[in-house]
C-alpha positions as CSV (number, residue, x, y, z in Angstrom):
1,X,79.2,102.8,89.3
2,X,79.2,100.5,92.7
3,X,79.0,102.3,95.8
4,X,82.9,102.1,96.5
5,X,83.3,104.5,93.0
6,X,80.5,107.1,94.5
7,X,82.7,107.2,98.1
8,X,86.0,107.3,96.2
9,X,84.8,110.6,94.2
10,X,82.4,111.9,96.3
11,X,85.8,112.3,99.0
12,X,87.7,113.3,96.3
13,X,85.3,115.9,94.8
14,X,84.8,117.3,98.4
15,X,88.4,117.7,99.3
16,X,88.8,119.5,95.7
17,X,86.4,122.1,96.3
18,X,87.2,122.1,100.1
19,X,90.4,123.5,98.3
20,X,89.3,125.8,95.7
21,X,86.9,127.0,98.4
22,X,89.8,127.4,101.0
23,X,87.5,125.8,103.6
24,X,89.0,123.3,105.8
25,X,86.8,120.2,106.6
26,X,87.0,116.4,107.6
27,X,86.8,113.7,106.1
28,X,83.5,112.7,106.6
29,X,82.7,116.6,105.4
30,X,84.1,116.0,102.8
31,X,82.3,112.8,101.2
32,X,79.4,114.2,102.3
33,X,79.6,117.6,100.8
34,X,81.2,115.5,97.5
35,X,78.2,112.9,97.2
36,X,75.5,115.7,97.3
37,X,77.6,117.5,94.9
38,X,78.0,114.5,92.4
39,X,73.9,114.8,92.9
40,X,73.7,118.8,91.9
41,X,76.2,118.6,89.6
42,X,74.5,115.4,87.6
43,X,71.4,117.7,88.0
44,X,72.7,121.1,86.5
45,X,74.9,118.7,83.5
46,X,72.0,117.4,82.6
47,X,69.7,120.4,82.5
48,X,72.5,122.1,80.7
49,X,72.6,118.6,78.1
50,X,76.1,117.8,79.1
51,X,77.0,114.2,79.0
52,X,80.3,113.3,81.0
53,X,80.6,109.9,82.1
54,X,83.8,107.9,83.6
55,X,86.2,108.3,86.4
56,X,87.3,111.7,85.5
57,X,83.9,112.9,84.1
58,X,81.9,112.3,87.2
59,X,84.9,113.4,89.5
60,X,85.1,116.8,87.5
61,X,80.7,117.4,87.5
62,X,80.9,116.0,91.8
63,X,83.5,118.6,92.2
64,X,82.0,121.8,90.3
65,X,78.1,120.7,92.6
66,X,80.3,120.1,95.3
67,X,81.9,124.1,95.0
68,X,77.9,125.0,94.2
69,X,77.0,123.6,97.8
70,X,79.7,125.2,99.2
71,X,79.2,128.4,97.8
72,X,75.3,128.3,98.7
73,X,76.0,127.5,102.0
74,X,78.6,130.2,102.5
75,X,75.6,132.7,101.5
76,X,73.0,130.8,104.0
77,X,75.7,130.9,106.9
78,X,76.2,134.6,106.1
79,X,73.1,135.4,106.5
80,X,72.3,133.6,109.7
């Protein structure tokens, strides 16, 4: 995928899990959070051999890294 597809669901993936999280963030946030999350989530699908390519397969494994950053920075922050 070009770089265009990585900022289209790296925003996309971010503002998802900005929901299912109930945080509230940017824009900028948001790709930013999505893009390292399309890089966990590629990480932790292909340690766990799944294989999901596409528009809709790399929006859903952004999105599900994306709520693992989150999540892990929710603890960090917590414990600050």
């Amino acid at each position: 995928m070009g770089i265009i597809a990585w900022i289209i669901i790296g925003i996309v993936a971010g503002w998802l899990a900005e929901q299912i999280m109930g945080r509230n963030h940017g824009l900028i946030t948001n790709l930013i959070v999505g893009v390292i999350g399309a890089l966990i989530g590629g990480f932790v699908a292909n340690a766990l051999g799944f294989a999901w390519g596409g528009w809709i397969g790399s929006t859903i494994v952004a999105t599900i890294g994306a709520i693992i950053l989150l999540f892990l920075l929710g603890l960090v922050k917590r414990r600050a």
